[in-house]
C-alpha positions in Angstrom: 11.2 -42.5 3.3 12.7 -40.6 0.0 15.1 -37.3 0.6 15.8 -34.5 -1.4 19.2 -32.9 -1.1 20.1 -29.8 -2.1 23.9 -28.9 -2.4 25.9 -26.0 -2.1 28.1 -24.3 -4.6 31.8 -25.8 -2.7 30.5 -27.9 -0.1 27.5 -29.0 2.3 24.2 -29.6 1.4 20.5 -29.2 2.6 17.9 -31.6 3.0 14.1 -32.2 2.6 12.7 -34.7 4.7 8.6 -35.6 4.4 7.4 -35.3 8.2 6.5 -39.1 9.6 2.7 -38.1 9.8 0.3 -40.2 7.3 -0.8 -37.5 4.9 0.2 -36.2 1.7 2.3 -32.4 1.2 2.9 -30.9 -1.6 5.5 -28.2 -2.8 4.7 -26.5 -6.2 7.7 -25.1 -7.8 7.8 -22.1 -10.3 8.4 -23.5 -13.8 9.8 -21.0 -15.7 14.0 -21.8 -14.3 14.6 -18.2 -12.6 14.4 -19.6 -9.4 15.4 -23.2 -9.0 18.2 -24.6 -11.7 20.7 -27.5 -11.4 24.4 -27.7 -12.6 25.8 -30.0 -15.5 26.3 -32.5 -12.7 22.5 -32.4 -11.9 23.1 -30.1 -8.6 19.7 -28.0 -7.5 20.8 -24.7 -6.7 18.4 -22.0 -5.4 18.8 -18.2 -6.2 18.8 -16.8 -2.5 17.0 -13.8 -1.9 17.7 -11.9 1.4 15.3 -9.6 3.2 16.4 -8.1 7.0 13.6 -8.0 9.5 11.1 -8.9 7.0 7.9 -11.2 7.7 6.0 -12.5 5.1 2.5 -15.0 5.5 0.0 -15.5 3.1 0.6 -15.6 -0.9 4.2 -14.0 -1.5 5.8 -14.1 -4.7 9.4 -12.6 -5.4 10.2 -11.7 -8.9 11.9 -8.7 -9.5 10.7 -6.9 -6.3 8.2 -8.1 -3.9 4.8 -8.2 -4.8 2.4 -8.9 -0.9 -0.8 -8.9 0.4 1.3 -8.9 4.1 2.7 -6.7 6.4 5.7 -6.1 7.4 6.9 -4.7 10.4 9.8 -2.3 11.2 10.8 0.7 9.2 10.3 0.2 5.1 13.5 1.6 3.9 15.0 1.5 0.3 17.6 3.1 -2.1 15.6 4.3 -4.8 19.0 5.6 -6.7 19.7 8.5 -4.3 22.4 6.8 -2.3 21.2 5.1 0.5 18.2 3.7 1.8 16.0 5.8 3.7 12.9 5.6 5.5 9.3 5.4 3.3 6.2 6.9 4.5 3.1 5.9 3.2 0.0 6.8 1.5 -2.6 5.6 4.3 -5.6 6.7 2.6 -6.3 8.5 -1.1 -9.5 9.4 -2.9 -10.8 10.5 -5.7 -14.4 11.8 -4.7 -16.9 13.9 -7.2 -18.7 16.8 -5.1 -21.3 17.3 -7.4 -22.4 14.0 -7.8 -21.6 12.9 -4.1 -19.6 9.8 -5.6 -16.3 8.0 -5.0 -14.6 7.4 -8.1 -11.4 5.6 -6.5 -10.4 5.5 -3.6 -8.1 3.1 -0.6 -9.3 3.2 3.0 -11.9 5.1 2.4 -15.3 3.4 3.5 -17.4 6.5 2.6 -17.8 10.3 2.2 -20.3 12.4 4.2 -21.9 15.5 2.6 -22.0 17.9 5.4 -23.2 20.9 3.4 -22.3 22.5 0.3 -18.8 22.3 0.0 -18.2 21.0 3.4 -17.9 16.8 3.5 -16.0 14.4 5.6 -13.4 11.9 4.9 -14.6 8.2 6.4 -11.4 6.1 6.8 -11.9 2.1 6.5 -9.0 1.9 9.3 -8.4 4.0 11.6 -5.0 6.3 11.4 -2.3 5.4 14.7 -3.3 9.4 15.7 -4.6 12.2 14.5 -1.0 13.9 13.4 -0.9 12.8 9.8 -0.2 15.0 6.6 -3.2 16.3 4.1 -2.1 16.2 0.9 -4.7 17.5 -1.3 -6.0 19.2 -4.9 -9.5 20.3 -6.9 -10.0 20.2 -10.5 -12.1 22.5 -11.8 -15.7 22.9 -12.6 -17.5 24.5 -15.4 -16.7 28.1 -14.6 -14.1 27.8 -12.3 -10.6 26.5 -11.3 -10.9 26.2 -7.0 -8.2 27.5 -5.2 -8.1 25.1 -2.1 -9.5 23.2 1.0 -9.7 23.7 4.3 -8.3 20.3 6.1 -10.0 21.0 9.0 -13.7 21.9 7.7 -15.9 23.7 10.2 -13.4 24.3 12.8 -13.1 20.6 13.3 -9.4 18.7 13.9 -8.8 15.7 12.5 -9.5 12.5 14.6 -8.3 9.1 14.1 -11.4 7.7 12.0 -12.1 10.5 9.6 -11.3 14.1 8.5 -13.9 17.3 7.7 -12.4 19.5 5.1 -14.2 22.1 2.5 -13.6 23.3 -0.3 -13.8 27.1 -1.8 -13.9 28.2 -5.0 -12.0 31.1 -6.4 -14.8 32.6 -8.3 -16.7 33.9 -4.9 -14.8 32.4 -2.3 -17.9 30.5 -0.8 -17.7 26.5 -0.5 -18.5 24.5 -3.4 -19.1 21.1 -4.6 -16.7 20.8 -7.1 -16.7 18.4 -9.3 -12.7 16.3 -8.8 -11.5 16.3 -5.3 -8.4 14.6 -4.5 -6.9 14.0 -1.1 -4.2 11.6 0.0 -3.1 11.4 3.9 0.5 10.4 4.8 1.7 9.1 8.0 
C-alpha cells in the first residue's frame, strides 16, 4: 500500500493513506501551482486557507474569495475596508418585472408575478422568507409620459406574508395605479 506524505515547513508531516477497501479513489489537483507547490528538496506544501464556522459540501472552489453553491451557517461577516467585519444581510429575493407586458425580465426567488389589477400585482417568492418582517427595497422607471413616483409595499391593504408580497404602483401624472413599464424590487432580511 503506497503513502503520500506531506511535510511541514520546520517539522512533522501529514499523511495520505488509500482506505483498505477494493476500489479505486481519485484526487484531482488544480494544475495551475497556486495551491499545491513543493520546495527545492521536493517538499509538498499546501497554501492553508482558514474559514471559522464555515461548512462547505458540494463543488467549492477557493481562488481569491469563495465562489459556492452551499450554505453556510452562522452570521456572514466581513471587513469590506471599513475596519472590522460586520454582519451582512442579504438580498433574499430581487426582480426586474415589466407591468405592461406582465413579464419577468430577471429575477432570483421569484417563481412568478400575479397581475391583480391595473397597477396592483403580487410578488411570488420561490422560498419562503423566515417571517414576514423583511425590508422592501424598491424603484419604477418610467413610461412614455411619465416618471412614477412610488409603490405601495403593502398593495390593497394587504401585509406581507412569508410566500409573497402585494404592492402597487402609482404614477405621478394622476396619481392612479399604473402598469409601468420597469419595476424593481429587492427584499432584505
Amino acid at each position: 500500500m503506497s503513502k503520500i506524505r506531506l511535510h511541514g515547513s520546520s517539522s512533522g508531516y501529514t499523511e495520505i493513506a488509500p482506505v483498505a477497501a477494493s476500489g479505486n479513489n481519485t484526487i484531482t489537483l488544480p494544475n495551475d501551482g497556486t495551491i499545491i507547490s513543493h520546495d527545492s528538496a521536493g517538499a509538498i506544501g499546501v497554501t492553508s486557507v482558514r474559514a471559522t464556522n464555515a461548512h462547505f459540501s458540494g463543488t467549492t472552489r477557493v481562488t481569491t474569495g469563495i465562489t459556492t453553491t452551499s450554505q453556510v451557517t452562522g452570521d456572514l461577516k466581513f471587513n469590506s475596508g471599513y475596519g472590522s467585519a460586520a454582519t451582512a444581510y442579504g438580498i433574499r429575493a430581487w426582480m426586474r418585472y415589466r407591468g405592461d407586458t406582465n413579464a419577468l425580465d430577471g429575477s432570483a426567488n421569484v417563481s412568478s408575478v400575479t397581475d391583480n389589477a391595473t397597477g396592483d400585482f403580487t410578488m411570488n417568492f420561490t422560498n419562503a422568507m423566515p417571517d414576514a418582517n423583511y425590508a422592501i427595497v424598491a424603484g419604477v422607471g418610467f413610461n412614455d409620459m411619465s416618471i412614477n413616483i412610488g409603490i405601495t409595499g403593502s398593495g390593497n391593504h394587504q401585509a406581507p406574508t412569508t410566500s409573497a408580497m402585494r404592492f402597487c404602483v402609482n404614477a405621478n401624472y394622476s396619481s392612479s395605479l399604473s402598469d409601468e413599464r420597469y419595476i424593481s424590487i429587492a427584499i432584505v432580511r
